[in-house]
C-alpha angles and dihedrals in degrees: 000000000000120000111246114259082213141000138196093222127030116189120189108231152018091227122111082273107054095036086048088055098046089043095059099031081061095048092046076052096051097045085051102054093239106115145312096260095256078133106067113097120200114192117186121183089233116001153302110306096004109136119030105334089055091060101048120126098243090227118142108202126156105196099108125144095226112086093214095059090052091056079050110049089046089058085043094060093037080061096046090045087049085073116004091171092054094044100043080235111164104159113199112179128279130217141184133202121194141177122267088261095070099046092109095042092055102044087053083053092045088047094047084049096055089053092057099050 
């Protein structure tokens, strides 16, 4: 493939950052009417995953203390089962085990769980 001599959009980095961004600029630009994202250019000084996001586990879990993380890893699966194919998304259970200490602590979190979804 050639590399572009120009390009509407330039994204740094092939990491989960940079293709999240370019993933979701190209769907607003979709939605809008205004391209397919065919111009978004994203430019990485190796390759895709390389670094970090390359390295990481690949484990989905959802039983984070935050709050927040937990809103985010439950719209994060809702976009990995749109489309599991796509996504190489093949969930398989996950389960924790903890120490009686934390018996409190889980079942908030199981609570809080149940009210996302």
């Amino acid at each position: 493939m050639a590399f572009p001599m120009n390009a509407k959009y330039v994204i740094v980095g092939a990491g989960i950052h940079g293709l999240s961004t370019a993933y979701h600029l190209a769907l607003e630009l979709k939605r809008k009417d205004e391209g397919d994202g065919s111009d978004i250019l994203i430019l990485d000084k190796t390759s895709i995953a390389a670094g970090a996001s390359g390295i990481a586990c690949g484990v989905v879990r959802n039983n984070y203390y935050q709050p927040a993380m937990r809103e985010l890893m439950a719209h994060s699966v809702k976009v990995w089962e749109s489309d599991p194919e796509a996504y190489s998304y093949h969930p398989v259970g996950y389960m924790q085990i903890s120490p009686e200490v934390m018996r409190g602590d889980v079942a908030t979190i199981a609570e809080q769980q149940k009210a996302i979804g």
